[in-house]
N, C-alpha and C positions, 0 to 999 in steps of 0.2 A: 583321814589323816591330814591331807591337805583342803579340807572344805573352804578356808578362807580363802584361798591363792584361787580356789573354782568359782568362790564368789565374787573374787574380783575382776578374774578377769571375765567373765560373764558379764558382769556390769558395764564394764571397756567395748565389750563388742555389740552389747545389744541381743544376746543371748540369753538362755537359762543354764544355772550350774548344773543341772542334771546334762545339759549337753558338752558342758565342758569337762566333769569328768567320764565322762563316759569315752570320751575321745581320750582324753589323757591316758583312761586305761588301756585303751586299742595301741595306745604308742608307747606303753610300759611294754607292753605282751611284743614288742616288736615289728606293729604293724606299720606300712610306710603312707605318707600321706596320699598317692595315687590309689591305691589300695582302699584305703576307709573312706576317701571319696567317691570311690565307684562301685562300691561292692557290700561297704557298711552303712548306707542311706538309713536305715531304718533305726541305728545304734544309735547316732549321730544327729537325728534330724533335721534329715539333709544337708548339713552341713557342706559345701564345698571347699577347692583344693583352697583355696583364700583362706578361707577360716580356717579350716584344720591346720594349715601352715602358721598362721596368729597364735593358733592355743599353743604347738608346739614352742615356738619361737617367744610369746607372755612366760611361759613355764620356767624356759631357760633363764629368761630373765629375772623371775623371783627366784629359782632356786637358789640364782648367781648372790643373790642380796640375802636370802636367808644364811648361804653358807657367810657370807662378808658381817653378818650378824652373830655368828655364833662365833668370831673369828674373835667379834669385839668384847662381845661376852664374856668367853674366855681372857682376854689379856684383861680385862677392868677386875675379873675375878682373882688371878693371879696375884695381881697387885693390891687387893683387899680395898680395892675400888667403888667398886660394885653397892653402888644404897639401893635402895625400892625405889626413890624416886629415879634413880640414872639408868635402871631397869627397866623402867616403865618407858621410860621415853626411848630409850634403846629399841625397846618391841614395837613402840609404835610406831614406828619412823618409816616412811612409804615410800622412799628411794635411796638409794645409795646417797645422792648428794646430802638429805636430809641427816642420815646413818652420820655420815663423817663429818657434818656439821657439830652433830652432837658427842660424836669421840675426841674432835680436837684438841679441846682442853689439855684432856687427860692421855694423848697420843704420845708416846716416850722420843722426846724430842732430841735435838743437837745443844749445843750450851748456843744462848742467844740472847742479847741486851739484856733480856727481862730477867732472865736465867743469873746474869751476872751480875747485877742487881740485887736478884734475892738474894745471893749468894752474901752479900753486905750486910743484910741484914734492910733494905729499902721497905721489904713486903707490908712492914704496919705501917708503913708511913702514905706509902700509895693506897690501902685502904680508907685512910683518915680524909686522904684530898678525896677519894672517888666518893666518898660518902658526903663530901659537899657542905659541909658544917659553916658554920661561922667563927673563923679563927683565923689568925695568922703564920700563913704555908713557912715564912721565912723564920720565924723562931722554933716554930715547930720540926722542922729541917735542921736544924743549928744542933738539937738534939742526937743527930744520926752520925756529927761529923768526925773525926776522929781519926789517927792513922793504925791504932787496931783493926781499925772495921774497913776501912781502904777506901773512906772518901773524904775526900780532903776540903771539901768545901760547901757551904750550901746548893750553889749554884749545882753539883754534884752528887748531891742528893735532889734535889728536886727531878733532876735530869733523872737517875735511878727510876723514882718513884714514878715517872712519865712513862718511861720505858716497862715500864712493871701495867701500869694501867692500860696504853699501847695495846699489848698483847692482851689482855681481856680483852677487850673492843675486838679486836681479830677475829678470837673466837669464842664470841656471843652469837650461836647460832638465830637468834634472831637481826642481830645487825648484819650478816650475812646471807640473808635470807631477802632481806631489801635492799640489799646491796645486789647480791644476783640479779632481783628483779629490775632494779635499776640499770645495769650494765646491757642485759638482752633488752629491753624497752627501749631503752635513749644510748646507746653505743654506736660511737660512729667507728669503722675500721676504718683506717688512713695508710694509703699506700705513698710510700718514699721510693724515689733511686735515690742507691747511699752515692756518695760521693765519688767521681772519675768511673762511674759504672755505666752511664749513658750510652756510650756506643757501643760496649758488647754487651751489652740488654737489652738493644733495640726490638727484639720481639716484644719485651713488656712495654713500650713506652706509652704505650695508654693509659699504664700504671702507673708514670713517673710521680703524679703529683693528683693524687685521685680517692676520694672520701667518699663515703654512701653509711647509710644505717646499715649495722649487722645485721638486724634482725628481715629486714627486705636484702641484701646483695644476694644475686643466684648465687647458684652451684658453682657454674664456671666461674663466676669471676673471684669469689671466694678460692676456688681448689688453682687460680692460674695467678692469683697474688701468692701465693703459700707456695708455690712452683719460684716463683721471683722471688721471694722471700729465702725458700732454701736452695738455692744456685746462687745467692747473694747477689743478688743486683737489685733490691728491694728491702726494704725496714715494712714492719708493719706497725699497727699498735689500734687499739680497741680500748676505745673509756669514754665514760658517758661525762656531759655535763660536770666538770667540779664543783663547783658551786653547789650543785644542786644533789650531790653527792652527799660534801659535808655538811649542808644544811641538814640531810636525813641522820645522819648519824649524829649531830647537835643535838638534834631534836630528840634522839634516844637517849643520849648518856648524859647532857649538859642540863643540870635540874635545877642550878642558883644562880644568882648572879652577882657572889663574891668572891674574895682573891682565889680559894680553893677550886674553885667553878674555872676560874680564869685557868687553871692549871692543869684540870681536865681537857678544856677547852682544845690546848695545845697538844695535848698528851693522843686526843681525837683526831686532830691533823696531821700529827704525823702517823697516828696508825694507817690512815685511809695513804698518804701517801708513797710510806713505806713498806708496809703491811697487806694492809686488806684489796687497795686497789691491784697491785700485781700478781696476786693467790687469784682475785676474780676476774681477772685481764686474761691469765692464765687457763682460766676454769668457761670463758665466756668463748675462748679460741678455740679450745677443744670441743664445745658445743657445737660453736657455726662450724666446724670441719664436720663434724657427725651428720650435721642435718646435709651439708654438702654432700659427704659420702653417699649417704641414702640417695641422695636425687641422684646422683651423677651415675649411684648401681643402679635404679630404677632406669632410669633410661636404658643403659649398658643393656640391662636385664628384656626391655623391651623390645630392643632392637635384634637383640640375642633370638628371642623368641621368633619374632618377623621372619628371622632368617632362615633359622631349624624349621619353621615352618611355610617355607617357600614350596611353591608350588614343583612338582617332580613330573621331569618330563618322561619317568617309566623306563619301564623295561624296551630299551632300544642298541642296538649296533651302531657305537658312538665310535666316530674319528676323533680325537682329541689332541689340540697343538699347546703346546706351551712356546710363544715369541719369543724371535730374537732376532735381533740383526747379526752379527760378527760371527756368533756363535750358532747361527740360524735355529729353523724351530723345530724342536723335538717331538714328534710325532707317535701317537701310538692310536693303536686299535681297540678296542673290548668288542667282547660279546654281548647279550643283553643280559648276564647277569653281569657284567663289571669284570669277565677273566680278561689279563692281558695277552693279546694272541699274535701280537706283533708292535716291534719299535722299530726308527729309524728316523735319520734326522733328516730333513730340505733345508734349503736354502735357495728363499726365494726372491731374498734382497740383494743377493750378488753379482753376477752376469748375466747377461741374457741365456748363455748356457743351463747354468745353474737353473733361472728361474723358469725356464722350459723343460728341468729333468723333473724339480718340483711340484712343475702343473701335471707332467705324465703319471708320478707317485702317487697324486692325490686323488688320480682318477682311478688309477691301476687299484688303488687300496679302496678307493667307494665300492670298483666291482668286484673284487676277491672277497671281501669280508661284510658286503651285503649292509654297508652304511646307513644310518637313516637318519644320522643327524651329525654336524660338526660340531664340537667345543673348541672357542677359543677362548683363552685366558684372557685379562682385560689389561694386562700389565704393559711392560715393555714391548712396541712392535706389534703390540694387539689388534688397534685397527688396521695399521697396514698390512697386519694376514688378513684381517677379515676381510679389505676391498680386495686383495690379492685372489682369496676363494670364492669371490665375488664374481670374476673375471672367467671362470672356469664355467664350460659347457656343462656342467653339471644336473643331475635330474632334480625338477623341479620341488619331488616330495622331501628333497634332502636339506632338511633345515641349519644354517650357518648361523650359532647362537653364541654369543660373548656372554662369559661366563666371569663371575670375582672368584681371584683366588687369592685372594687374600688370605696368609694363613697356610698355602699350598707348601712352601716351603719350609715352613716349621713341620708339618705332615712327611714332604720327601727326608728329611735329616732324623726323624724319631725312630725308635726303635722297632715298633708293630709296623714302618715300611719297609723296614730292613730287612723285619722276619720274612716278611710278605715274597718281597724282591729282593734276596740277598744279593743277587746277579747283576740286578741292575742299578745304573746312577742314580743321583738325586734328582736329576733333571726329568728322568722317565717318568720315577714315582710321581713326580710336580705333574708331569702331564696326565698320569695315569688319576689322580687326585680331581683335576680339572674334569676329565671326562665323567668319572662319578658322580661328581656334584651336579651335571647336569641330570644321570638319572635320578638321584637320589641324595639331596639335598643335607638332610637328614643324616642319613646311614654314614654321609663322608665327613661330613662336618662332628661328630662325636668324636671321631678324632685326633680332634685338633685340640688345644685349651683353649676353652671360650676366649680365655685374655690375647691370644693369639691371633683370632676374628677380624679383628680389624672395624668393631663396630659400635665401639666404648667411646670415651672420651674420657680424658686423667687416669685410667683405668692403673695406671702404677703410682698415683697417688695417694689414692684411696684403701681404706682399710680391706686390707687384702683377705684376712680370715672372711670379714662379711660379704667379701664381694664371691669371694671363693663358694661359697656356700649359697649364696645366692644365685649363682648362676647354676651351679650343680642340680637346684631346686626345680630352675626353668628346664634345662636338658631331662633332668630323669620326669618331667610333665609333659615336656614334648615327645619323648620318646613312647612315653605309654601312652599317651592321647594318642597317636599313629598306629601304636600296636610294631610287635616284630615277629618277622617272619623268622621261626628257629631255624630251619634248614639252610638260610643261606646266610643270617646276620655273622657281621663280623663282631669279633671278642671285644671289642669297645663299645659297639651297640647294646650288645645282650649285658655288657657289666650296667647300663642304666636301667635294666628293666627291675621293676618293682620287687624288692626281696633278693635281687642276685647277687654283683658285685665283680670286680675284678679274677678273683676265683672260682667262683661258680662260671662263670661267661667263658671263663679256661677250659673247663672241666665238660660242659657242654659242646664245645668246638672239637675238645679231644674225642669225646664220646661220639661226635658225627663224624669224624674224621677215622674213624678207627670201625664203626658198625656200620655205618652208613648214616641217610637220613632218617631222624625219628618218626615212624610211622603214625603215633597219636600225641598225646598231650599228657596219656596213661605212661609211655614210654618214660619221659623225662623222668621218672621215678627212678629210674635205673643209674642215674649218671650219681658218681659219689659225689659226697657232700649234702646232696641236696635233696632232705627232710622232708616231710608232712608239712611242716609249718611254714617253710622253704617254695614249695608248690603252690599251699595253699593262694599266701602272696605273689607270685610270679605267672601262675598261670592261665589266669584272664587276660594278657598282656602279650603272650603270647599265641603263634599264630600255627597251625601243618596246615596246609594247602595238600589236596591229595588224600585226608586222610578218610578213612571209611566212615567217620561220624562227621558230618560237615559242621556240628559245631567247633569243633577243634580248629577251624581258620575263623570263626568268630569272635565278640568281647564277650559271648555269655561263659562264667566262670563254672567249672566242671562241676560247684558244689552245687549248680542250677540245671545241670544238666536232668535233673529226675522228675523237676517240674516240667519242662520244656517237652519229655518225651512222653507225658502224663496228656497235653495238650495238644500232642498230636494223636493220641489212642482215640482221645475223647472226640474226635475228628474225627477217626475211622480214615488216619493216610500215615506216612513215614514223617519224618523230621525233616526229611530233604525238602516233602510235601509242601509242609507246612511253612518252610521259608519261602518256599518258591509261589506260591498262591495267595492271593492277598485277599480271596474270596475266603480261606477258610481262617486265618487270620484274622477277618474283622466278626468272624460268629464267636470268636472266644471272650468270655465273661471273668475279664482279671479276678473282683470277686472272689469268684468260686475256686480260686488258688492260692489265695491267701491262709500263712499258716504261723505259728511264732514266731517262724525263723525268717520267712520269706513274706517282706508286706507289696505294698499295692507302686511306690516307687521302684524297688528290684524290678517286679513283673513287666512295669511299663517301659525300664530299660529294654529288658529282655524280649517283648513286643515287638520294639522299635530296632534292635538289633538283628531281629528273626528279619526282617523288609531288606535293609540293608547288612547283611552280613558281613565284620570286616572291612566296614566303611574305611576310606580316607578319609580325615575332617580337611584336609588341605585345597585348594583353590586347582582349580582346571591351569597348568600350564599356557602362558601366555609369550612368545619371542617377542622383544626390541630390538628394530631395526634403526642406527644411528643414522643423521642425515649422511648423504652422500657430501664429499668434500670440506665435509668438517671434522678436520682429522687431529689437529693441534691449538693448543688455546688462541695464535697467531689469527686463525679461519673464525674464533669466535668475535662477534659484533654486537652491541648492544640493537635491541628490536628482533631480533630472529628467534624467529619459536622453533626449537627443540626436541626429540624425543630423547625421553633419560630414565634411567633406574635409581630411586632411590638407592643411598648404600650405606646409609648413617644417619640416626636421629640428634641431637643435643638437645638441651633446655630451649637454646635460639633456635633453631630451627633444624632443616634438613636438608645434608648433603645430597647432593646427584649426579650421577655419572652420564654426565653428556658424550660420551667416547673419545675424550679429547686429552685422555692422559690427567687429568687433572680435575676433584669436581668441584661442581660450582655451590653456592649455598644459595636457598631460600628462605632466609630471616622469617622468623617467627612472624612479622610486621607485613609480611608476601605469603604469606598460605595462602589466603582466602580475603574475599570481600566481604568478611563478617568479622567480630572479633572470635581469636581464634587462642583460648590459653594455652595448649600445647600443640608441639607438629604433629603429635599422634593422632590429634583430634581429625585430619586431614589426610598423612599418606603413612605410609608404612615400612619396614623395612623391603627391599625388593621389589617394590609395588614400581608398572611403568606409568610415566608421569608425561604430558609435553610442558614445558617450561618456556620462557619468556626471558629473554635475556638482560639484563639492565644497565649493568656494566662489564669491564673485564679490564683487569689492573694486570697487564703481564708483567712486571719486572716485580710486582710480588706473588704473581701465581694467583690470583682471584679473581672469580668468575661471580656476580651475583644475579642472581635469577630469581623469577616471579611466578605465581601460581596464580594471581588475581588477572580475573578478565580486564582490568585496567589497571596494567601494572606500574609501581614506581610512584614516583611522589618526591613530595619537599619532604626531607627528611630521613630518605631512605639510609636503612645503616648500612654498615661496613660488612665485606665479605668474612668476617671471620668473629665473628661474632661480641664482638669487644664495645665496651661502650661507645655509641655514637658520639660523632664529632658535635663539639657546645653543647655536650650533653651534662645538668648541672653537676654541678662536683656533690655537694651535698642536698639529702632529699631531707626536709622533717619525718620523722614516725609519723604513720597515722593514728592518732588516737581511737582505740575500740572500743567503745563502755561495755559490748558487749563478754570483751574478756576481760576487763581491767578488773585487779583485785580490790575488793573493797576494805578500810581502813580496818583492821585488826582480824582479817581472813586471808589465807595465803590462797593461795593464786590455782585452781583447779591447775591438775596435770594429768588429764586424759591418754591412754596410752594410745597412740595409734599403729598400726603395724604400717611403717613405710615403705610396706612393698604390697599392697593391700590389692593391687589389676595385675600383678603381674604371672600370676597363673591362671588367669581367665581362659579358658578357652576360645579363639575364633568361632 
């Protein structure tokens, strides 16, 4: 039914349509993209979470354009519209912009110049000048005049008949079509402050008076003009070359070179000026904001990932502070599964009293509750608890880690901390948050709402459905790449597991809470709701530790469970055996287990899972210790090397948390002593870093920092990533031959999916 949409998009990716629908059909049936990429290899071939995310996301996209085509269909048919040739072009039409290029014409408009015009009776008269004849416009005019017909004067009808021709020009989908490609090619976006708007706009002032081609401006600077733009302290405006505008569209509709031609001529100039330029001005904004979107999710998206996938310091006996000075720090305990077993607040910023009851609490609660690691938040007062726990006689095994919580306080004020702690304040849950995220990065941060993170940039600028979804994509990739433990995940967690959902994740917590913990992976059967087909999807993803079949804490899925215990018979040992021995493991002959349902990629999953069972994919925990008396941007100095935690990527580069309350940035221009096109290419989200300091602007709070072994230079930009100072106002396009369209071929439009690395796995 849909062969062409499979052969398209096939063609787009570099695949065969037999792999695209075959995947489309796994995602009709309900399946999720973590699912068909780990379990349906053989369906799909091998397709990964990338591509399957592409076909799903291509699908939506023609669907979207099929229904917007039968939408048009429909109304041209209504109105007895509809010929074979307006048919034909209707069907062929390979994008929406194409689509409504080609309905304009006939699109049920408002009364408009051209409109009232015809209305006079203009319409033969503007055909006779557009068809360019050799004749005299002003006797021919003289004809129309009349106070019947409501125009009183030559000059009045020619004007009609202009206006009538006008709107053809508009919409000739091919003069809009060079017209597009003209506006994205040679458009330059020009940024204005309107008038008496200078001083409370001084965040844009970079923008005051600031031109670039659209089609090279990044992401930010594009999504922080359109920031300026609608806060009004900024005009914007996008248009290519005039001239060279209406020389294209001369050159399409102006065919003689007599008085009637001359009439055209005019009739041209003003379409393009009043007409077609501000429809594709229009049409050319909302592009550059979509491509901006995409980058600016993309990153969002990658950094999201770095994060969800930061290394977990485990199952530990965390002390947990959230800082403060006035209100001192709120203190709590957990267990090594995350219970809270004790609060209380120190105050170790206040008297010497005070900060002598605080050192004896802190010690009193390492021994009571068998401590083995501290969190401290990295916010207000951060470092000064951390030198404070610094100070304390402490046992040396017992690690003092600054923790981002960013986002901590949207977690303490939701509703699942409330259920959690009905008892206790915001302030607890904030700390009880903090010390989680040191065990378990992952588990604490679901959550929260990505956009809450703190690891975005524009993130409320940008189209929110796609950024929504996008991130949703990276969490439910992270969470099943890690795998969840059922017996102890929280209802946020298990709603991202493959197949479940905010109800199901309910239904499961109630079921453990009320039977106990699930003994197998067979159990989960029992919990309502949750299907055959429910299972099917969800329970490779999950995890029993404990249970009598040690595959049930593995990735091998239960439908694999009969091969798996096939090769360990053939062995002559148990299951348990067979994981645990790497001797009888490497005598097995995948081969000889290959069947129609199960091929030679499943098997060598399930190989490599049998070695490590229930792997982490995530990095060995690593502490950053900030320098000692570098506590406030004041202590920062240009030349002082650093240690710091990434906490944020951009286009420009990448923020760091030097401990100093404030981070510094590494311009894209300071990664590395190589050219480097993005900061991802270099450091990562979380990732510890030592930095280079370059400058430090305190009365605007900027810190800029280096990553090159010889860092700094003529030229270095600004800490916040804005165009550098004498940097020129406007660039020429590069000219491509390699994409330019050639004279009477429109312009290849390859789809690309602009989130194509962002469920890669580490």
């Amino acid at each position: 039914m849909h062969t062409h949409r499979h052969e398209k998009i096939a063609g787009e990716l570099h695949i065969t349509a037999r792999q695209v629908a075959d995947t489309a059909a796994l995602l009709d049936e309900g399946a999720t993209v973590p699912f068909i990429a780990r379990y349906r290899k053989e369906k799909t071939g091998l397709l990964d979470e990338v591509a399957v995310t592409a076909i799903r996301d291509r699908l939506a996209e023609l669907a979207e354009l099929e229904n917007r085509r039968a939408a048009v269909v429909k109304s041209l048919a209504e109105r007895n519209l509809l010929t074979p040739e307006l048919a034909f072009a209707v069907e062929g039409a390979e994008t929406l912009a194409v689509l409504e290029d080609i309905y304009l014409p006939f699109r049920p408009k408002r009364r408009t110049r051209a409109t009232i015009a015809r209305e006079k009776g203009l319409e033969p008269l503007a055909a006779r000048l557009f068809a360019q004849e050799d004749f005299d416009p002003v006797f021919e005019a003289a004809g129309f005049v009349g106070d019947d017909k409501g125009v009183a004067s030559v000059d009045d009808a020619l004007a009609g008949a202009r206006d009538i021709i006008a709107e053809w020009v508009n919409e000739d989908a091919g003069a809009r079509a060079k017209m597009r490609e003209l506006f994205w090619s040679k458009g330059t976006i020009r940024s204005r402050v309107l008038p008496d708007k200078s001083e409370a706009g001084v965040k844009y002032r970079d923008y005051y008076d600031w031109e670039e081609p659209v089609a090279t401006a990044p992401s930010h600077r594009v999504l922080a003009m359109r920031r300026g733009e609608r806060e009004e302290f900024l005009s914007l405006a996008i248009l290519p070359p005039e001239e060279e505008a209406l020389r294209i569209l001369e050159d399409l509709f102006v065919r003689a070179g007599n008085d009637a031609a001359c009439q055209v001529r005019l009739a041209v100039r003003d379409s393009y000026k009043r007409l077609l330029s501000l429809s594709l001005e229009t049409e050319t904004r909302m592009e550059a904001r979509k491509r901006a979107d995409e980058t600016a999710i993309r990153v969002f998206a990658e950094n999201l990932r770095q994060l969800l996938l930061a290394p977990p310091a485990g199952e530990k006996a965390v002390l947990a502070i959230d800082p403060g000075f006035r209100t001192g720090c709120k203190t709590v305990c957990l267990d090594r599964q995350g219970k809270l077993l004790h609060h209380e607040t120190i105050f170790p910023f206040m008297s010497d009293k005070a900060r002598g009851e605080a050192r004896q609490s802190v010690k009193d609660l390492c021994e009571k509750f068998g401590i083995e690691a501290i969190a401290v938040g990295n916010g207000t007062a951060g470092r000064e608890t951390e030198a404070f726990l610094r100070t304390l006689d402490l046992p040396r095994d017992i690690a003092v880690v600054m923790v981002n919580e960013s986002g901590a306080s949207v977690y303490s004020a939701s509703e699942a901390a409330r259920e959690e702690f009905p008892d206790c304040d915001i302030t607890v849950r904030g700390a009880v948050s903090i010390g989680r995220r040191l065990m378990d990065p992952l588990a604490e941060l679901v959550k929260i709402d990505p956009k809450a993170i703190g690891v975005g940039q524009y993130q409320h600028d940008v189209d929110q459905g796609l950024l929504q979804q996008c991130l949703d994509d990276v969490v439910t990739s992270c969470v099943n790449a890690v795998g969840v433990e059922v017996n102890t995940a929280s209802v946020q967690l298990l709603s991202y597991v493959s197949g479940l959902g905010p109800a199901l994740a309910q239904n499961i917590v109630r079921r453990r809470n009320e039977n106990g913990p699930f003994p197998s992976r067979e159990a989960l059967k029992s919990v309502p709701r949750l299907g055959a087909k429910t299972f099917e999807q969800a329970a490779g993803f999950l995890r029993i530790r404990g249970s009598a079949n040690p595959l049930d804490a593995s990735a091998v899925h239960p439908e694999s469970y009969a091969v798996v215990e096939k090769m360990a018979a053939d062995q002559g040992c148990a299951v348990a055996d067979l994981m645990g021995q790497e001797a009888k493991r490497s005598r097995i002959r995948l081969a000889d287990y290959v069947t129609g349902e199960i091929g030679l990629p499943t098997l060598k999953d399930i190989l490599a899972e049998l070695a490590k069972p229930g792997r982490d994919p995530r990095k060995k925990f690593e502490n950053v210790i900030f320098a000692e008396g570098v506590d406030k941007i004041t202590d920062v100095a240009p030349g002082m090397k650093l240690a710091g935690v990434v906490t944020n990527i951009t286009a420009f580069g990448a923020f760091v948390d030097i401990g100093v309350h404030q981070d510094g940035l590494v311009h894209l221009s300071e990664m590395a002593d190589r050219y480097v096109k993005t900061p991802s290419e270099v450091v990562g989200v979380g990732q510890k870093i030592e930095v280079t300091v370059l400058a430090v602007d305190v009365d605007r709070k900027r810190i800029s920092l280096s990553l090159k072994k010889s860092p700094g230079g003529k030229g270095a930009p600004p800490a916040d990533g804005t165009p550098p100072a004498g940097a020129p106002k406007k660039q020429p396009p590069r000219r491509d031959k390699r994409t330019e369209s050639r004279p009477g071929r429109p312009k290849p439009q390859p789809f690309n999916n602009p989130f194509a690395d962002l469920l890669k796995k580490k």
